[in-house]
C-alpha positions as CSV (number, residue, x, y, z in Angstrom):
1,X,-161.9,-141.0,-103.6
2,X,-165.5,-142.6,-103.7
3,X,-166.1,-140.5,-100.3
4,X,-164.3,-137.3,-101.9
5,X,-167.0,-137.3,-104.7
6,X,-170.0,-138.2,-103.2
7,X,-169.4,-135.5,-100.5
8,X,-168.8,-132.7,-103.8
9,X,-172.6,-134.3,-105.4
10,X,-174.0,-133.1,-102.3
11,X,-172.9,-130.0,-102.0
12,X,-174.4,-129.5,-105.6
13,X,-177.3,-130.6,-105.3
14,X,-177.4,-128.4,-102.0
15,X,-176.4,-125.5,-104.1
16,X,-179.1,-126.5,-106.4
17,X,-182.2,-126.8,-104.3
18,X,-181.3,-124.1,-102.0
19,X,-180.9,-121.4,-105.1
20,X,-184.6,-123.2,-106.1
21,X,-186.1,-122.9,-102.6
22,X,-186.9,-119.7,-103.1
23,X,-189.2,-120.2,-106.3
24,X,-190.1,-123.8,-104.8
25,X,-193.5,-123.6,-103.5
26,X,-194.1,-121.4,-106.4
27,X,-193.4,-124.1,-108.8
28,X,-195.2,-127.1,-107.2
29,X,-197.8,-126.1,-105.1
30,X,-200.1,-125.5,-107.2
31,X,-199.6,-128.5,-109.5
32,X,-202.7,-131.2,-109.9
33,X,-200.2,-134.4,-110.0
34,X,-197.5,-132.7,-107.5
35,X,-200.6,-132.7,-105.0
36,X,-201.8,-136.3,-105.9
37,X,-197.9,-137.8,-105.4
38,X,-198.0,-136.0,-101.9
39,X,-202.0,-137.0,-100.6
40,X,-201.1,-140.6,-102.2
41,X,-197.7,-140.6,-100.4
42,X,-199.2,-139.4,-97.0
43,X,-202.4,-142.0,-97.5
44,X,-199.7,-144.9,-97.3
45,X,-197.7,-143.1,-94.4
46,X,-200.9,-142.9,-92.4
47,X,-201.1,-146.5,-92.7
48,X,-198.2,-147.2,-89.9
49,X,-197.9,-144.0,-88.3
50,X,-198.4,-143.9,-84.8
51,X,-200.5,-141.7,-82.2
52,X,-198.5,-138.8,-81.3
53,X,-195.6,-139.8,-83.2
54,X,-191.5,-138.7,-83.1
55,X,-190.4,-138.4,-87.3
56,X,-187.2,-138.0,-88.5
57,X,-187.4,-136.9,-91.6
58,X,-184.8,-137.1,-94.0
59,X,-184.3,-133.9,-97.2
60,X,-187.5,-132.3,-95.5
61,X,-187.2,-129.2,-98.7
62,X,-189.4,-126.5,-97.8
63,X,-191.9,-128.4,-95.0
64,X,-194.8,-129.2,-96.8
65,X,-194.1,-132.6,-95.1
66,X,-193.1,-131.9,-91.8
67,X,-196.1,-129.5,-91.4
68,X,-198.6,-132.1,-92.3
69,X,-197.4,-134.5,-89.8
70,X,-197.2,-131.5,-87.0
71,X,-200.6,-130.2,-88.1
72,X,-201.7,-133.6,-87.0
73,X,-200.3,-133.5,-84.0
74,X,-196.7,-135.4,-84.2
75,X,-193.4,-134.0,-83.7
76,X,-190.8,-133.8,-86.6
77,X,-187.1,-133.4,-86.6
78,X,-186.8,-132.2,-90.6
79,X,-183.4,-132.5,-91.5
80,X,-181.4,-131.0,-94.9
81,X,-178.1,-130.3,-96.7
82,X,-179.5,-127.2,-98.4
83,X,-179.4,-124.0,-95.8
84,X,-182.2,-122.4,-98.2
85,X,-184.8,-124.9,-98.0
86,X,-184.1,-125.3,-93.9
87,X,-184.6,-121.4,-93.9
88,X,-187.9,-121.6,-95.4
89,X,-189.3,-124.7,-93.4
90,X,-188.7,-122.6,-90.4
91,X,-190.7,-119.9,-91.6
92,X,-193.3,-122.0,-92.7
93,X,-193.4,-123.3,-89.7
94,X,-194.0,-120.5,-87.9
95,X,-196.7,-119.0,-90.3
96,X,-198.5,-122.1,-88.9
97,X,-197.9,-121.8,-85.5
98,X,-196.4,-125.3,-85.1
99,X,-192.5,-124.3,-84.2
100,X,-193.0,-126.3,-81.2
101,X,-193.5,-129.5,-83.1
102,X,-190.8,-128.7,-85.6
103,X,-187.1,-128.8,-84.9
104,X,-184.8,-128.6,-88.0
105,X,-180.7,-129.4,-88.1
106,X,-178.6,-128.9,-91.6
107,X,-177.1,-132.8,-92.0
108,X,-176.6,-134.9,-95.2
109,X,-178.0,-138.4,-94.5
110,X,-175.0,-139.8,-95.4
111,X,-173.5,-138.0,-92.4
112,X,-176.5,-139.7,-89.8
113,X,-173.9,-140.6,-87.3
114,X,-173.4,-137.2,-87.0
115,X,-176.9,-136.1,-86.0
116,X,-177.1,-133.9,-83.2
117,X,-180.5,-135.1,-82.3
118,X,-180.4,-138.8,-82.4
119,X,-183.7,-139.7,-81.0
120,X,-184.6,-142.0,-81.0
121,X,-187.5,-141.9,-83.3
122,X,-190.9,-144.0,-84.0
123,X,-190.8,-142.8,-87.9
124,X,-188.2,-142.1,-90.4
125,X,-189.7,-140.7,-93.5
126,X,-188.1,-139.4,-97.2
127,X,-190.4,-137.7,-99.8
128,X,-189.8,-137.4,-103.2
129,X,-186.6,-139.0,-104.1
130,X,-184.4,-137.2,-102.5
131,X,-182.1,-140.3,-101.5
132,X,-182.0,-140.5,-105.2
133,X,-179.2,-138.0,-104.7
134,X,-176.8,-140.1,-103.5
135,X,-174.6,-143.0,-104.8
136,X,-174.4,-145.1,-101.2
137,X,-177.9,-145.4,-100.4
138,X,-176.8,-148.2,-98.7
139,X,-174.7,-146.2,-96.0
140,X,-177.4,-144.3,-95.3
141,X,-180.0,-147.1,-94.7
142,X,-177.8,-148.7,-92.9
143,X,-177.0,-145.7,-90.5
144,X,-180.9,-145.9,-89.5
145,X,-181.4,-149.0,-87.0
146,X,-179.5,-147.2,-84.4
147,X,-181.9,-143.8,-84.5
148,X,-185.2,-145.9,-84.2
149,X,-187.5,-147.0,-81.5
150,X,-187.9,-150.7,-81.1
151,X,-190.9,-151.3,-84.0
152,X,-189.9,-148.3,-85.9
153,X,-190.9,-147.7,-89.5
154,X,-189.1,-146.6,-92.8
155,X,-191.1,-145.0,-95.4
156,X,-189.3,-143.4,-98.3
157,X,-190.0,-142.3,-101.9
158,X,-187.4,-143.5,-104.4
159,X,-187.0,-143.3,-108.1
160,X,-186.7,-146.8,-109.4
161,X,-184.8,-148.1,-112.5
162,X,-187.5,-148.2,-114.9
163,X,-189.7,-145.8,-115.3
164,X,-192.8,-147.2,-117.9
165,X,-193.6,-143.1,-118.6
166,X,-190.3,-141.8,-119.3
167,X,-189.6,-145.2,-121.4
168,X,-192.8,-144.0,-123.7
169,X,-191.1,-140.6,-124.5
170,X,-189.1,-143.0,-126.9
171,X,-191.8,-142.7,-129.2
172,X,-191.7,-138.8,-129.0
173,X,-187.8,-139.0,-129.9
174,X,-186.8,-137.9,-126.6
175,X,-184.0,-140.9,-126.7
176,X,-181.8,-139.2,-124.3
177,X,-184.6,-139.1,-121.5
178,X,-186.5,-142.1,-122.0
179,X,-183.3,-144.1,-121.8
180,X,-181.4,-142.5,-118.5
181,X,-182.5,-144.9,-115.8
182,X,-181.7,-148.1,-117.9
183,X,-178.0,-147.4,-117.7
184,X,-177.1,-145.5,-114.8
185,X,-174.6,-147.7,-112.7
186,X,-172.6,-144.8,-112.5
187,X,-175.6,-142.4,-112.0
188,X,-177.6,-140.2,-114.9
189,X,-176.9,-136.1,-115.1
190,X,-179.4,-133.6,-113.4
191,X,-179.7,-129.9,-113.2
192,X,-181.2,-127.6,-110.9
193,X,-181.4,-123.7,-111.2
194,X,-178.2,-123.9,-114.0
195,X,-176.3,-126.1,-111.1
196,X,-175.2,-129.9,-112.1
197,X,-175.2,-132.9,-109.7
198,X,-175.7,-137.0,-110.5
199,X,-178.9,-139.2,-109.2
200,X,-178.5,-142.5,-109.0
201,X,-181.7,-145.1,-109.5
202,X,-182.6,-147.7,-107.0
203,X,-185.0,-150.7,-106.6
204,X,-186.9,-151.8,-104.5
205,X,-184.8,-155.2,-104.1
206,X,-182.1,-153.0,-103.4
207,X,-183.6,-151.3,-99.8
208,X,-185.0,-154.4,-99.6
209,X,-181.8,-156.2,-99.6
210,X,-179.9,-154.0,-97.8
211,X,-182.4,-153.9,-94.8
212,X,-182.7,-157.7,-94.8
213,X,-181.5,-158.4,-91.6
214,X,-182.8,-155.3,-89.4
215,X,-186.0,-154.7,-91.9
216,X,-189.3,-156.5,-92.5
217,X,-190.9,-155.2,-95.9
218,X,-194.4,-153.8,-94.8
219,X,-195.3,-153.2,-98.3
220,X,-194.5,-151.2,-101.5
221,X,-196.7,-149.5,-104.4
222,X,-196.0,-147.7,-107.5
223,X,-196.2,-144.0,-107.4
224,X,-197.3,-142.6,-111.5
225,X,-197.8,-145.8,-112.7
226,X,-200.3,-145.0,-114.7
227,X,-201.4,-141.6,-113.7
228,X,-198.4,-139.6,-115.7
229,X,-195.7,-138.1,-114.2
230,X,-195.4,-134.2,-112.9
231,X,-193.2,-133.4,-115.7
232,X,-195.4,-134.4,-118.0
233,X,-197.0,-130.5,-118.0
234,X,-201.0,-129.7,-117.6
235,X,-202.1,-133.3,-118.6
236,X,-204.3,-133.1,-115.1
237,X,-205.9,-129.8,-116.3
238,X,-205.7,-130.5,-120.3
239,X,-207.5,-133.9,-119.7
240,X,-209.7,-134.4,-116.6
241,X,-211.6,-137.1,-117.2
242,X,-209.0,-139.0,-118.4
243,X,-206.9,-137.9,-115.7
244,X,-209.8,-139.0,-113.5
245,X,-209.9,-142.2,-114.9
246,X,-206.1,-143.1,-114.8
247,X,-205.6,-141.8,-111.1
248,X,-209.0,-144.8,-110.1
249,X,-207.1,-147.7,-112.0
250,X,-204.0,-146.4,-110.1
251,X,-205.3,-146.5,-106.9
252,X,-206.4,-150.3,-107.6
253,X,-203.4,-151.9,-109.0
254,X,-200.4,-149.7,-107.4
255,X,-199.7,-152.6,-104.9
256,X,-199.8,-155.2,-108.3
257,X,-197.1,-156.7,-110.1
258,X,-195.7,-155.3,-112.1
259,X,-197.0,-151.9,-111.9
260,X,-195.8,-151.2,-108.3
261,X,-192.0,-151.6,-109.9
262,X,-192.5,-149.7,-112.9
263,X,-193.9,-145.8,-111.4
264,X,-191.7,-142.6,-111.9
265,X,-191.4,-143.5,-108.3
266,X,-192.1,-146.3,-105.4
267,X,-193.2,-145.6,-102.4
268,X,-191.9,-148.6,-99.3
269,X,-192.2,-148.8,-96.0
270,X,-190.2,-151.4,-93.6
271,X,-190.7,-152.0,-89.8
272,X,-187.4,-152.6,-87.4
273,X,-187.1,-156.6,-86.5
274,X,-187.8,-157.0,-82.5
């Protein structure tokens, strides 16, 4: 029955991000904080990538993702469950002449054993909290030994339990908000373009835990700790030298305790055991 459900989520949140993937780019590209999530996220990949390297990549969206690494030279298998967003990567793609690097196949990654193109790979990367839509994020970590190359590397972007942000919009009487990660065993309610789906929150114990015996932690740091979130609207534009200010004592303290366990997200990355 567990199966049975989980299989339905995805095919809403599918639904969901394929009707958005039209308007996507639209929506976030333009975005200060969107942009400083994605530069800090790819800072931190760059940190264990290697030269000329093979990437999985795991709810690739549109491509923003998958053509950085293939502007830099690597070559990226960008998987997804929504047609939509596969439809658009592909064009991107080939407005940036780098089709050759990019190969894209519609999979859930729960359904990795499935993969037509098992690799294996040197990288497996997820952006943005898109494992966040499922409730056995341990099925699909554990599906990923098998598809990398001996000293391969995890890095994925999750949305942890406790979110210091979202917990301040008590004070602002949004109740409903601030409080949907503390309880969400069962996962919280999200909606996307009018369609309904559940995310579930994870920490970073949790991949940790899971990956214990094929994993060694490389490291992990906050991600809007202290700079605010994206749905917090304009405060980059309304309040630049604040903004400033916030994204300096970010960058020096997003690898401390506790602030690296308390962003909107965490980013972690994990090297395969010998």
């Amino acid at each position: 029955m567990e199966t049975v459900a989980e299989n339905t989520n995805e095919q809403y949140a599918a639904k969901a991000f394929s009707a958005q993937s039209v308007i996507f780019d639209e929506i976030y590209s333009a975005d200060t904080i969107v942009n400083y999530k994605r530069e800090r996220v790819h800072a931190h990949v760059l940190q264990y990538l290697k030269p000329d390297a093979y990437v999985l990549e795991l709810n690739s969206g549109t491509g923003e993702d998958a053509t950085w690494f293939a502007g830099r030279g690597h070559k990226v298998h960008a998987t997804d469950i929504a047609e939509g967003m596969q439809q658009k990567l592909r064009e991107k793609a080939a407005k940036h002449n780098l089709a050759n690097l990019i190969s894209t196949e519609l999979c859930s990654f729960t359904q990795l054993d499935q993969l037509k193109n098992k690799g294996p790979f040197d990288h497996v990367f997820s952006n943005f909290a898109g494992l966040n839509c499922t409730g056995e994020l341990d099925k699909v970590l554990l599906s990923l030994p098998p598809l990398l190359n001996k000293n391969g590397i995890i890095t994925l972007v999750v949305l942890p339990k406790f979110c210091l942000w979202e917990s301040l919009l008590l004070f602002k009487g949004k109740f409903k908000t601030a409080r949907r990660r503390w309880f969400s065993k069962n996962g919280a309610k999200a909606h996307v373009e009018g369609t309904h789906f559940t995310c579930w929150y994870y920490n970073p114990s949790y991949v940790i835990n899971t990956l214990n015996d094929s994993f060694n932690l490389l490291s992990v740091e906050g991600l809007c700790t202290i700079v605010p979130p994206s749905y917090i609207e304009h405060f980059a534009e309304r309040h630049t030298a604040i903004y400033r200010r916030l994204k300096k004592l970010e960058d020096k303290l997003k690898q401390s305790w506790p602030w690296k366990f308390i962003g909107d997200y965490y980013i972690i990355s994990l090297v395969k055991k010998p």
